[in-house]
C-alpha positions in Angstrom: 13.8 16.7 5.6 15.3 13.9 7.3 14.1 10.0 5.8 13.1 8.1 8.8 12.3 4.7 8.8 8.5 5.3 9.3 8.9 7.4 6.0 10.7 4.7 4.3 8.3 2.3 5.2 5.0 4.7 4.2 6.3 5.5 0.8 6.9 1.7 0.5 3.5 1.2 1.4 2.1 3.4 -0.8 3.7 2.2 -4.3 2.9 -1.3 -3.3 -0.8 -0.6 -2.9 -0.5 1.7 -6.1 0.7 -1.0 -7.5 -2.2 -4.0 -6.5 -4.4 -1.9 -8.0 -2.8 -1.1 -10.9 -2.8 -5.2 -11.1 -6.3 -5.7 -10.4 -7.7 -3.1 -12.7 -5.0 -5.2 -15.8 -6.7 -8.7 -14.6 -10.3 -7.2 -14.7 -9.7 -6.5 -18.3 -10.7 -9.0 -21.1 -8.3 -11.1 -23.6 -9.6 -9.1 -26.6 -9.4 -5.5 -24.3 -5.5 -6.8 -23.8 -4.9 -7.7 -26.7 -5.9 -4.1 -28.5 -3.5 -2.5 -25.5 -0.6 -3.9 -27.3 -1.8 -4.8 -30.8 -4.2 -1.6 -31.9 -2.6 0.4 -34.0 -0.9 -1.4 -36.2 -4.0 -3.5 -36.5 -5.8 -0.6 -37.4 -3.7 0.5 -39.9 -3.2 -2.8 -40.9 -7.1 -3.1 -41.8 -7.1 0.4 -43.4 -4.7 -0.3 -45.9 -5.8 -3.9 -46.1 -9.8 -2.5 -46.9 -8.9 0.5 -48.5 -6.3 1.7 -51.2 -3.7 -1.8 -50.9 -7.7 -3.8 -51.2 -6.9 -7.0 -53.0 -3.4 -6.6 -53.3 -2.2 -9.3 -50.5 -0.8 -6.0 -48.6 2.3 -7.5 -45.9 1.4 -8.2 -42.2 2.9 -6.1 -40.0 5.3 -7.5 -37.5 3.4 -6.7 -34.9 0.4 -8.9 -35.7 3.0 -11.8 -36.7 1.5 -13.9 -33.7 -1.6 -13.4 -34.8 -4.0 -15.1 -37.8 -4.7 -12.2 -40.1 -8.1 -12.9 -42.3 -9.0 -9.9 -44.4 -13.1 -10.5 -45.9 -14.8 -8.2 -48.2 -15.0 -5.3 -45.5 -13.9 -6.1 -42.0 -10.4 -7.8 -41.0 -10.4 -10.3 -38.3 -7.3 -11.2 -35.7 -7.0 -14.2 -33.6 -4.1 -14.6 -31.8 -2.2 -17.8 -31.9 -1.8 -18.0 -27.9 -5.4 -17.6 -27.5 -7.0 -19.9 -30.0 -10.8 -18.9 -28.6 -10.2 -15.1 -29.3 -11.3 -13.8 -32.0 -11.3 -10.0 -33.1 -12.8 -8.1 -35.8 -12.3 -4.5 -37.1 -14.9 -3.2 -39.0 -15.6 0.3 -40.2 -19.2 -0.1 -41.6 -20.7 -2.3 -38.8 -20.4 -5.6 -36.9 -19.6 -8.0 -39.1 -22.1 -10.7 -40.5 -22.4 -13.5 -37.9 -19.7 -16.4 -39.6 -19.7 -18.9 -37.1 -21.8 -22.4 -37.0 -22.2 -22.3 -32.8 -24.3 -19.3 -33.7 -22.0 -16.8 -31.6 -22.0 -13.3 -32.6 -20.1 -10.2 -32.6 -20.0 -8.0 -29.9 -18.4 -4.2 -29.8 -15.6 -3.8 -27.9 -14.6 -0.3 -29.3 -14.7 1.9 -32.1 -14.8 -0.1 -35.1 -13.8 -3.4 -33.0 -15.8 -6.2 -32.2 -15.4 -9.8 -30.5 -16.7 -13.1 -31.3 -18.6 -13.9 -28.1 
């Protein structure tokens, strides 16, 4: 099969277009669904241990979650990154966690065991 320039130029087509929607459907995400792209496993196991068997112990933050503010409360763990100073993240196993914040903004879910400070 011989490449001819109007094949050339319809595959080129075709991963650009892939491509713009690949884009669109990344920039229709939220900051906090972004940020648990990159960040939500180690965050997760981070609050596991951090809740569970290394509770009150000070257990180490990951390197992956250096960039981020790390608060562990009596049983939910919240994340805000330092880039985005109005994100705020929660993981919680038993529920949203108790509303914290004098604007009266609550949590909302955002997956399993995750929640966002609207």
């Amino acid at each position: 099969m011989k490449m001819t320039g109007k094949r050339v130029l319809f595959v080129a087509t075709f991963i650009v277009m892939i491509g713009l929607m690949l884009q669109q459907c990344w920039q229709s995400k939220s900051p906090g669904e972004k940020w648990l792209y990159f960040f939500s496993d180690a965050a997760r196991d981070y609050a596991g241990a951090a809740l569970g068997p290394l509770r009150g112990t000070n257990a180490p933050v990951p390197e992956a979650l250096s960039g981020s503010n790390v608060v562990v409360k009596e049983n939910y763990v919240t994340f805000s990154p330092k880039q985005e100073p109005d994100l705020t993240l929660a993981f919680s196993p038993t529920g949203p966690p108790p509303r914290e914040d004098l604007r009266g903004r609550s949590w909302k879910p955002l997956g399993e065991g995750w929640y966002v400070l609207n």
